[in-house]
C-alpha positions, -999 to +999 in steps of 0.1 A: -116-540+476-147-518+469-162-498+497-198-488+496-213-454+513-223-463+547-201-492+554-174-491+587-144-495+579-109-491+597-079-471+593-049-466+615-067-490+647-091-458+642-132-472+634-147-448+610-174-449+581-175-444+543-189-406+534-183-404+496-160-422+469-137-409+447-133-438+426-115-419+397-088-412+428-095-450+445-100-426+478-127-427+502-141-400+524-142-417+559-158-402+590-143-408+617-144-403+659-114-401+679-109-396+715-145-376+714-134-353+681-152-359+650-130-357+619-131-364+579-103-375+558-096-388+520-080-423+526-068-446+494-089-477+495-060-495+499-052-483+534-088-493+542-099-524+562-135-534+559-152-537+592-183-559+590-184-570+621-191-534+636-234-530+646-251-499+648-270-496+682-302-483+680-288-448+695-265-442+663-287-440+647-300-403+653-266-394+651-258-408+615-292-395+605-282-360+613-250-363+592-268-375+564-289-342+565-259-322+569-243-340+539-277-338+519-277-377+513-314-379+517-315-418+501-287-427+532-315-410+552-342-433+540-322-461+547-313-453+582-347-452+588-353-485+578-325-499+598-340-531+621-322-537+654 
């Protein structure tokens, strides 16, 4: 399965999102928030499960926004802003 930047995804019953892809490796950098703690690991896609049915609420947002400044992905930026709820 291919996994775009941005996308939620799961791993482990844990809910994270897609960072970066290493598609050279078939890895994907996934953020993800457990029991309050933020974390980031390199999964292989194929211990990935897309999770389309996840929506942002308007209060994610912010936070996503500020991880795309501190990643420098100005374009994920962008499209955060245009995000409709």
């Amino acid at each position: 399965m291919k996994f775009s930047e941005g996308q939620w995804v799961c791993f482990s019953h844990i809910y994270g999102f897609v960072l970066a892809i290493d598609e050279k490796r078939e890895k994907c950098l996934v953020q993800f928030r457990n029991n309050g703690e933020q974390d980031m690991k390199w999964v292989p896609v194929q211990m990935l499960e897309s999770r389309e049915d996840v929506r942002l609420l308007e209060e994610d947002v912010g936070e996503l926004q500020s991880l795309a400044i501190e990643v420098e992905d100005f374009e994920w930026f962008g499209e955060l802003e245009q995000k409709e709820f």
